[in-house]
Each structure stands twice: as structure tokens, then as C-alpha cells.
Biotite code that builds the C-alpha atoms (Angstrom):
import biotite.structure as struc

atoms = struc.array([
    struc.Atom([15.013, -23.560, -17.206], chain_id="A", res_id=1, res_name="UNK", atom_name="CA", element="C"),
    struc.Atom([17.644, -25.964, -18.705], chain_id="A", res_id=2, res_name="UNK", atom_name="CA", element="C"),
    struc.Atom([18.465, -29.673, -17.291], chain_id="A", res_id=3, res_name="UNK", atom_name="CA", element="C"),
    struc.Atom([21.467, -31.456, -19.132], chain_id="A", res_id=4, res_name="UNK", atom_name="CA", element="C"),
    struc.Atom([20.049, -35.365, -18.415], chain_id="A", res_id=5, res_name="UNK", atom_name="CA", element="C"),
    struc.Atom([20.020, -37.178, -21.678], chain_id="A", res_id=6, res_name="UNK", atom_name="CA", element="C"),
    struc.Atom([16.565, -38.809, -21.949], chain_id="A", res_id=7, res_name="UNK", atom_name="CA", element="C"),
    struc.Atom([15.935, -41.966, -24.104], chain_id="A", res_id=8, res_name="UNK", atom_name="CA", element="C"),
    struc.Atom([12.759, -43.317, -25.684], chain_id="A", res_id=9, res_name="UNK", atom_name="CA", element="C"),
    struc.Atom([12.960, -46.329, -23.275], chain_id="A", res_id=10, res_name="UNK", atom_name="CA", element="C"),
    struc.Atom([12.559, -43.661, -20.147], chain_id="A", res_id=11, res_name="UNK", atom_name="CA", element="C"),
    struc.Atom([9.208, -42.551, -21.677], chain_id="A", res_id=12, res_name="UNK", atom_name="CA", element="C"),
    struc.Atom([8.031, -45.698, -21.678], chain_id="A", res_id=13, res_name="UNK", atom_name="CA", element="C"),
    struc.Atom([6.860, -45.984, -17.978], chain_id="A", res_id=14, res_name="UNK", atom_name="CA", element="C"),
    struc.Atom([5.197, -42.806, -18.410], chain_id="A", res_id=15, res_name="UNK", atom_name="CA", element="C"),
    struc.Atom([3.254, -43.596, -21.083], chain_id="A", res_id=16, res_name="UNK", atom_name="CA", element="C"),
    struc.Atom([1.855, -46.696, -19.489], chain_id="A", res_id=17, res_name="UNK", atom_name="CA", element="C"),
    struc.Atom([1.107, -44.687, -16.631], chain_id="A", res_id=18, res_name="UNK", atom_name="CA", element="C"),
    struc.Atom([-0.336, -41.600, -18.403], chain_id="A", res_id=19, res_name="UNK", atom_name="CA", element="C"),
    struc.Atom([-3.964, -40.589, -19.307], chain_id="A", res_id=20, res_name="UNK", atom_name="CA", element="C"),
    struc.Atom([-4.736, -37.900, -20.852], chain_id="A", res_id=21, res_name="UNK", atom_name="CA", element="C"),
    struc.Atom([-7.647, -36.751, -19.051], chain_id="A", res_id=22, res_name="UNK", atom_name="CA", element="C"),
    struc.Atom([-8.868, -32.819, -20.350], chain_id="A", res_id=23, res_name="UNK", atom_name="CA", element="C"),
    struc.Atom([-7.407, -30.534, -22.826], chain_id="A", res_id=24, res_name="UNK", atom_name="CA", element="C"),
    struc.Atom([-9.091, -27.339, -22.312], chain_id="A", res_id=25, res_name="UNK", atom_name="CA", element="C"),
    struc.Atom([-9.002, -23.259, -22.764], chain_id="A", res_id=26, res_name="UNK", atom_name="CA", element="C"),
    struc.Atom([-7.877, -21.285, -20.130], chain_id="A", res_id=27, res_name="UNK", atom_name="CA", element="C"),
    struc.Atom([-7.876, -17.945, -21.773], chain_id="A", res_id=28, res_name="UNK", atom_name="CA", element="C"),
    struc.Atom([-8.860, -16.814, -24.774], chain_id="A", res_id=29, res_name="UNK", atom_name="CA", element="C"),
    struc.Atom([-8.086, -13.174, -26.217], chain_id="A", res_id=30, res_name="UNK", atom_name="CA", element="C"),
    struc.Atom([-8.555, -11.592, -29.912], chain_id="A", res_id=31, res_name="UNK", atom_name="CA", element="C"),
    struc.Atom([-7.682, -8.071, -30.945], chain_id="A", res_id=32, res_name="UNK", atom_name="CA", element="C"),
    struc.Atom([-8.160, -6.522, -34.588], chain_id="A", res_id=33, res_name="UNK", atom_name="CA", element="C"),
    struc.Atom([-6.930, -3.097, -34.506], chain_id="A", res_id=34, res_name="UNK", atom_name="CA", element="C"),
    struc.Atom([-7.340, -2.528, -38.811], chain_id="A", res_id=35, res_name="UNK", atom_name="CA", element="C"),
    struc.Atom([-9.836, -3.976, -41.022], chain_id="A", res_id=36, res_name="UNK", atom_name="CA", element="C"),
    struc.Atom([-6.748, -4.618, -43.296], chain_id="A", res_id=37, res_name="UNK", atom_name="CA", element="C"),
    struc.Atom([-6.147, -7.937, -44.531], chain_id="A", res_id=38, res_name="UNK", atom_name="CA", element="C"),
    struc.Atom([-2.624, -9.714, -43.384], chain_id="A", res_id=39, res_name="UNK", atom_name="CA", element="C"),
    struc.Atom([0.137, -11.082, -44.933], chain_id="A", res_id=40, res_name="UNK", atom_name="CA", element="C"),
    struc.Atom([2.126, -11.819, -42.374], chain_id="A", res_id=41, res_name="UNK", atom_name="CA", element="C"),
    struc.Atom([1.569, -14.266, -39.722], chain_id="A", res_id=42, res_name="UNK", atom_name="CA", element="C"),
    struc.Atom([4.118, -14.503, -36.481], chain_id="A", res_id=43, res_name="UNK", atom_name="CA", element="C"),
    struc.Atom([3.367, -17.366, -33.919], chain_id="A", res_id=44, res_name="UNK", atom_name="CA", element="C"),
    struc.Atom([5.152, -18.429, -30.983], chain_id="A", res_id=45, res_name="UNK", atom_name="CA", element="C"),
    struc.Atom([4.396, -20.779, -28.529], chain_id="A", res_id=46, res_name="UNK", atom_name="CA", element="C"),
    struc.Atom([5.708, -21.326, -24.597], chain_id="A", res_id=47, res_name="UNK", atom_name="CA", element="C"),
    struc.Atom([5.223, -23.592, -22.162], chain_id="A", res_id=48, res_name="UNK", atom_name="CA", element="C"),
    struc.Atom([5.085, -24.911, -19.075], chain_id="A", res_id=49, res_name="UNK", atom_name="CA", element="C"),
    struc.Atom([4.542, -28.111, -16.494], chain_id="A", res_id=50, res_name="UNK", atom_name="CA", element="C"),
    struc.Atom([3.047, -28.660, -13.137], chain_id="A", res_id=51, res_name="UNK", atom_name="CA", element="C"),
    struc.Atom([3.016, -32.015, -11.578], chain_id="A", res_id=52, res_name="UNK", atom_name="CA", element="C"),
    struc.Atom([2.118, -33.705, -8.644], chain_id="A", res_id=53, res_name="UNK", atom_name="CA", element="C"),
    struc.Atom([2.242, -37.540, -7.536], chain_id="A", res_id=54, res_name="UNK", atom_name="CA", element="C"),
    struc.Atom([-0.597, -38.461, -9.154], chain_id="A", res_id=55, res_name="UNK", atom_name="CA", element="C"),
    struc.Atom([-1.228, -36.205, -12.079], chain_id="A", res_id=56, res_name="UNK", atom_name="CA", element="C"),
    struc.Atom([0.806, -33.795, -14.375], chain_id="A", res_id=57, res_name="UNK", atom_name="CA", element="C"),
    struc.Atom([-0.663, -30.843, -15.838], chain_id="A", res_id=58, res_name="UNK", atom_name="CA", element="C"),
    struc.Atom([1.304, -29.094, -19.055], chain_id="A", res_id=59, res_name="UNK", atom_name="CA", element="C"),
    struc.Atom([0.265, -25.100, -19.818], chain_id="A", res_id=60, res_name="UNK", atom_name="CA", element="C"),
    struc.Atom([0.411, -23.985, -23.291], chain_id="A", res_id=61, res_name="UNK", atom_name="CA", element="C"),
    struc.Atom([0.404, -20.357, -24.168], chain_id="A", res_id=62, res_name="UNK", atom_name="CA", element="C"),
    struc.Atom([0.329, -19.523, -27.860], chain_id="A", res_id=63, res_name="UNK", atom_name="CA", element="C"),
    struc.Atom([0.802, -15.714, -29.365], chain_id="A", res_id=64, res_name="UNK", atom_name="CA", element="C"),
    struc.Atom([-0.224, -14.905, -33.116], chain_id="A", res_id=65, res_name="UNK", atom_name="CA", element="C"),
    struc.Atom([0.547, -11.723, -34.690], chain_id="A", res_id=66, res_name="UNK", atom_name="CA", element="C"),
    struc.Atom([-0.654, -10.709, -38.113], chain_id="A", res_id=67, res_name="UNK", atom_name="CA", element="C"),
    struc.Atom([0.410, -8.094, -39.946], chain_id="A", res_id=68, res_name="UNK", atom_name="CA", element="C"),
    struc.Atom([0.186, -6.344, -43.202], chain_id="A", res_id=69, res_name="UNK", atom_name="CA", element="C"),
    struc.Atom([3.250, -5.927, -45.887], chain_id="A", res_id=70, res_name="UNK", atom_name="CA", element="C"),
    struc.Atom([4.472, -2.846, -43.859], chain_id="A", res_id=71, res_name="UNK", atom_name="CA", element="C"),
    struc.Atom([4.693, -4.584, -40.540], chain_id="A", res_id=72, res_name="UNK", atom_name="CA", element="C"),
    struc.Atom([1.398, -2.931, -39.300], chain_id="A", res_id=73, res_name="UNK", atom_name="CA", element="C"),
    struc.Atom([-0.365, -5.066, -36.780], chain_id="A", res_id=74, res_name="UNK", atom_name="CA", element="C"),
    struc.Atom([-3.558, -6.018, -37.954], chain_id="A", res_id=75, res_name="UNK", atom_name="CA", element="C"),
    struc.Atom([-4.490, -8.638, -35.365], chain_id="A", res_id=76, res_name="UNK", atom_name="CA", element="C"),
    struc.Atom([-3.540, -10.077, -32.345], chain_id="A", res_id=77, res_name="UNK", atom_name="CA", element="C"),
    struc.Atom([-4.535, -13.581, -31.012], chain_id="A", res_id=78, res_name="UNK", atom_name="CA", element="C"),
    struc.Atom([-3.761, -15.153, -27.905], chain_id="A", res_id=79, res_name="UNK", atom_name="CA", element="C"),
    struc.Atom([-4.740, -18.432, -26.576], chain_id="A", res_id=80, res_name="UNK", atom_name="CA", element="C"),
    struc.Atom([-3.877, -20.429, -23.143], chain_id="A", res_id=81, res_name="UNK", atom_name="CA", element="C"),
    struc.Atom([-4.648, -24.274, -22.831], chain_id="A", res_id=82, res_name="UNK", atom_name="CA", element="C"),
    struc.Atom([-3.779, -26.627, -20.059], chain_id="A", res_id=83, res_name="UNK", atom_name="CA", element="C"),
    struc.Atom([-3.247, -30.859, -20.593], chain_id="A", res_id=84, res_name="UNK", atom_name="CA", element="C"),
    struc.Atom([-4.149, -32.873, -17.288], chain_id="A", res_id=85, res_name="UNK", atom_name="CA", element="C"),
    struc.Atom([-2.918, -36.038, -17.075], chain_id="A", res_id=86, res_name="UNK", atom_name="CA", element="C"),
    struc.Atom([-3.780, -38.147, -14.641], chain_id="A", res_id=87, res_name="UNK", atom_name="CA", element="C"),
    struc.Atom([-0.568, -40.666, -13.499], chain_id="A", res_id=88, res_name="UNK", atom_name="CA", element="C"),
    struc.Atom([-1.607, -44.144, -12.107], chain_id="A", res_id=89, res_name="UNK", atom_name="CA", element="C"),
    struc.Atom([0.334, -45.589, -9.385], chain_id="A", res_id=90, res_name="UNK", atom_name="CA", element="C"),
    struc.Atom([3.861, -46.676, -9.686], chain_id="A", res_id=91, res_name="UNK", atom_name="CA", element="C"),
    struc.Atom([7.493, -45.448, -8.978], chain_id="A", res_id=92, res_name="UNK", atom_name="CA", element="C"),
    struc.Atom([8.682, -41.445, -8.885], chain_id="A", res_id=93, res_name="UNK", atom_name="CA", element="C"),
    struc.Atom([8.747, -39.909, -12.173], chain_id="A", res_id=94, res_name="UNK", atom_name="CA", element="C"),
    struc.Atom([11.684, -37.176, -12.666], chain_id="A", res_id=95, res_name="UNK", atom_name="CA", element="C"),
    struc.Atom([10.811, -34.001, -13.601], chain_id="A", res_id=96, res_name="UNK", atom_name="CA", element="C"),
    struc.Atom([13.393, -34.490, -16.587], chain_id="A", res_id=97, res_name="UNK", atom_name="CA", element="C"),
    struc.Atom([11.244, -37.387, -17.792], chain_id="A", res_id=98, res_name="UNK", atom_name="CA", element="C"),
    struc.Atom([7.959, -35.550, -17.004], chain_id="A", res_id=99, res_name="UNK", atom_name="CA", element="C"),
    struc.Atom([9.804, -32.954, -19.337], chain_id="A", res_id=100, res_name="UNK", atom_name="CA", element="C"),
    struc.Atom([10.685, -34.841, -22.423], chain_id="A", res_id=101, res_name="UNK", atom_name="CA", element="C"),
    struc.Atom([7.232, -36.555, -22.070], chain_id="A", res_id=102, res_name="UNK", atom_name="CA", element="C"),
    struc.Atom([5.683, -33.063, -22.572], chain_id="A", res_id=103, res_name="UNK", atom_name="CA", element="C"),
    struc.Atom([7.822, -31.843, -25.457], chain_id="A", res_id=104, res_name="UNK", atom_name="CA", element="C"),
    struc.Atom([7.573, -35.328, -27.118], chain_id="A", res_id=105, res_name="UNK", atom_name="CA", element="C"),
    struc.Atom([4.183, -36.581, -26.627], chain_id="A", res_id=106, res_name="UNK", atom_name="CA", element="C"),
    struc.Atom([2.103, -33.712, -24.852], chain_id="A", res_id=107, res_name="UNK", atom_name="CA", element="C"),
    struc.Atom([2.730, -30.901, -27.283], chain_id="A", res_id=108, res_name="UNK", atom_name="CA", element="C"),
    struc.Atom([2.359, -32.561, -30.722], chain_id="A", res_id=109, res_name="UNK", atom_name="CA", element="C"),
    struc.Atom([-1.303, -33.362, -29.264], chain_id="A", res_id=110, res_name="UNK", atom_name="CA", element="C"),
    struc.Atom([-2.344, -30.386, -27.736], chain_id="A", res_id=111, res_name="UNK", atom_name="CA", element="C"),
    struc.Atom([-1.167, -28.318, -31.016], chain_id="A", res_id=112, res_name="UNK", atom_name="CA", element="C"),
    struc.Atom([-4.251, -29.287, -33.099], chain_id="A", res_id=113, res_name="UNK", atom_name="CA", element="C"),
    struc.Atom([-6.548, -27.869, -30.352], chain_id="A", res_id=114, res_name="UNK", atom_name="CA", element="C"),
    struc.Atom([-4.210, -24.378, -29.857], chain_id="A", res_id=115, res_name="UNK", atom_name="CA", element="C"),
    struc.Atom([-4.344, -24.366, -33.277], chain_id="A", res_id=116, res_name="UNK", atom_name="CA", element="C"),
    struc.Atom([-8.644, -24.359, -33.599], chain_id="A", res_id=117, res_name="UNK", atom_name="CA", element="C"),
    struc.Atom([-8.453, -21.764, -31.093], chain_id="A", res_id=118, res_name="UNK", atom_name="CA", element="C"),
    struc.Atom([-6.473, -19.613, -32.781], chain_id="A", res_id=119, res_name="UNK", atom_name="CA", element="C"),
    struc.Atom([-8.393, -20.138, -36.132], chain_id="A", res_id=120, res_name="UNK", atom_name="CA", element="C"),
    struc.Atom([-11.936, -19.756, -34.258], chain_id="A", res_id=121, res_name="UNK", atom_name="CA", element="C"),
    struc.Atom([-10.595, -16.570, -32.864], chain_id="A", res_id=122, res_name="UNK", atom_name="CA", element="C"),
    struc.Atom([-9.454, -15.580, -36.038], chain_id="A", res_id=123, res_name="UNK", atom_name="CA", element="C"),
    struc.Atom([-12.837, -16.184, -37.537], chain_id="A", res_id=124, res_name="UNK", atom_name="CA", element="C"),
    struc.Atom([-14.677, -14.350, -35.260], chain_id="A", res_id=125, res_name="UNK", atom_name="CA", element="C"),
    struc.Atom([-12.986, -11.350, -35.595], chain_id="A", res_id=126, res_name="UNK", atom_name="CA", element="C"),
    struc.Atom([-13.485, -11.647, -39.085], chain_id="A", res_id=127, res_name="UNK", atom_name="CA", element="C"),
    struc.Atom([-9.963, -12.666, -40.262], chain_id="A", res_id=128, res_name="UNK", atom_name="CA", element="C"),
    struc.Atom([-9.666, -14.623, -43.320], chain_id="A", res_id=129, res_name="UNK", atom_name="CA", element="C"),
    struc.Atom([-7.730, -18.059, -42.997], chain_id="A", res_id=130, res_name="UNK", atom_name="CA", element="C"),
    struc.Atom([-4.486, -18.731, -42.277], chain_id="A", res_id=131, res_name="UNK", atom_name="CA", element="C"),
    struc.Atom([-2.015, -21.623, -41.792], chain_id="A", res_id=132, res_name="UNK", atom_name="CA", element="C"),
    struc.Atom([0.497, -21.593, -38.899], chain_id="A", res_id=133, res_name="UNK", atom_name="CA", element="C"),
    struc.Atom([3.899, -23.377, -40.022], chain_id="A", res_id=134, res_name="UNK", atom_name="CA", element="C"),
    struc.Atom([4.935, -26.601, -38.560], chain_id="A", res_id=135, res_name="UNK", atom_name="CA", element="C"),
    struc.Atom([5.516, -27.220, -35.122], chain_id="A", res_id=136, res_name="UNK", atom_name="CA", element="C"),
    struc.Atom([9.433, -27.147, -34.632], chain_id="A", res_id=137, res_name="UNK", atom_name="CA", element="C"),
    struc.Atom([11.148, -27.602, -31.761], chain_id="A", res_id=138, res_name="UNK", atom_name="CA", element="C"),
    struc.Atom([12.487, -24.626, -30.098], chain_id="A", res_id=139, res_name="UNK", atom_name="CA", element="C"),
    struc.Atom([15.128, -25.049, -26.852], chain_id="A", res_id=140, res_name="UNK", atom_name="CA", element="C"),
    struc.Atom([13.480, -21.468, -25.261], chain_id="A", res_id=141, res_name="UNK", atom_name="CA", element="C"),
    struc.Atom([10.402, -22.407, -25.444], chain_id="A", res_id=142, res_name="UNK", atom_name="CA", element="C"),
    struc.Atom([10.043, -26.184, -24.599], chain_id="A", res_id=143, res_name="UNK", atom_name="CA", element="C"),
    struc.Atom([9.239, -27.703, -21.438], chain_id="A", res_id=144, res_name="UNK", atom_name="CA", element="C"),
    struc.Atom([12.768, -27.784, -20.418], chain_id="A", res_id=145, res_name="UNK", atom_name="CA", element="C"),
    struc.Atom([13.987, -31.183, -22.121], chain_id="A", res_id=146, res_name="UNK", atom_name="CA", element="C"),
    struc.Atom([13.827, -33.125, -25.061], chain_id="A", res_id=147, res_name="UNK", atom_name="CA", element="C"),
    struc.Atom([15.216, -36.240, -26.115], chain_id="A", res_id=148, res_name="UNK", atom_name="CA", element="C"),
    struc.Atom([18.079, -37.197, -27.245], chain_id="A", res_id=149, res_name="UNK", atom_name="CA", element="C"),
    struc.Atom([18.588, -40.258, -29.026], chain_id="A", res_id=150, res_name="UNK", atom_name="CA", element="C"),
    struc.Atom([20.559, -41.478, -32.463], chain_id="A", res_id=151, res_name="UNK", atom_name="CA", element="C"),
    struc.Atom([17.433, -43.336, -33.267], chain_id="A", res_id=152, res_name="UNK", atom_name="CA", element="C"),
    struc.Atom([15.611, -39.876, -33.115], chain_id="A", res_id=153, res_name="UNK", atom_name="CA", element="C"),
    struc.Atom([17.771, -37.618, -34.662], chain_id="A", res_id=154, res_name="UNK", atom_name="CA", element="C"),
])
């Protein structure tokens, strides 16, 4: 899903006086270890997704981890979903577009610290040593379907 509106900081601004982030929480949780080997690879990817109503906006994170060894083996698998709910007090229409950038801007940088827990709990469990996932970049595929675009920003 792509949508060409330009979005400033200024437009979030009514959203974020309007916004409360009510629940972050797991929707599915799944870990596979198909070798007792120990990785050296890690692949993660992360999509997303947004639902919202008049007076709430929910944004669906699913996150994919792959580990492998140094010949590409899979070692592990590690999937996590997690939905945001925020609740949306009354006040004028919010565009999806703004709904949008307010997800890749605001909504993903905090719900990343609680994918990634999942992903290391998982991990754990399934007796996986620790790992680091890289840093959370922006990718156009896999946003919400906008991001900003400002000079002040870029």
C-alpha cells in the first residue's frame, strides 16, 4: 500500500494530543529450533499493519527472526505478533495518511523494545544463546504505508 501525501511534523501534532497509548500486547508467539547448533547468523524482518476506527487506532506488528549457522543452515526460527491500541479522544477526522506516519514515526520505535523481549525470551527458552537485532531502519515495504517527509527530518 503506497500514499504519495507529504506529511509534516506539525500534522502529527493533533494526533499526539489526542493519542493514548493504551496496551501493547502479544498476539502470537512461535519458536522453532530445528539443530542444537549454535548461530551466527541472525536475519530479522519486521511488517506491519494499522486498523483504526473513530475513536481508537490499533497498529499490528509481526516480526520474523531467522538464525542460522555459517553454512546458511537454519538453526532457529522465531516469530512474534504484537498489537498497539490507542485509544483517540474526541476531536476532528484523522487521515489515514496521518494515522500512517504516526505509526511509522511514533508507534513503531515504541513497540520495538517489547518485539524485541519477545524475541529474546523466545530465544531463551529454546535455549539459544543471546543475540542483538540491528537497528531499527526504516524500510518503504514494510512500513505502515507513510512516513514523513520533512527537511528538518532528513
Amino acid at each position: 500500500m503506497t500514499n504519495q501525501s507529504t506529511i509534516g511534523p506539525a500534522d502529527l501534532v493533533p494526533v499526539l494530543q489526542r493519542a493514548e497509548l493504551l496496551s501493547v500486547h502479544a498476539l502470537e508467539l512461535h519458536a522453532t529450533r530445528s539443530s542444537g547448533d549454535h548461530p551466527t547468523k541472525i536475519t530479522w524482518s519486521m511488517e506491519s499493519g494499522m486498523a483504526p476506527s473513530d475513536e481508537s487506532v490499533d497498529y499490528k506488528y509481526d516480526a520474523k527472526c531467522v538464525l542460522t549457522d555459517d553454512d546458511e543452515s537454519p538453526i532457529a526460527e522465531l516469530y512474534v505478533a504484537v498489537l498497539a491500541h490507542y485509544s483517540l479522544a474526541d476531536g476532528p477526522p484523522i487521515s489515514d495518511a496521518v494515522l500512517n506516519a504516526f505509526g511509522n514515526v511514533i508507534t513503531t520505535p515504541a513497540v520495538f523494545p517489547y518485539l524485541r523481549q519477545y524475541l529474546q525470551d523466545m530465544a531463551a527458552r529454546i535455549g539459544l544463546p543471546g543475540f542483538t537485532l540491528g537497528l531499527l531502519k526504516p524500510n518503504p515495504e514494510h512500513q505502515v504505508t507513510v512516513s514523513l517527509n520533512s527537511p528538518a527530518l532528513a
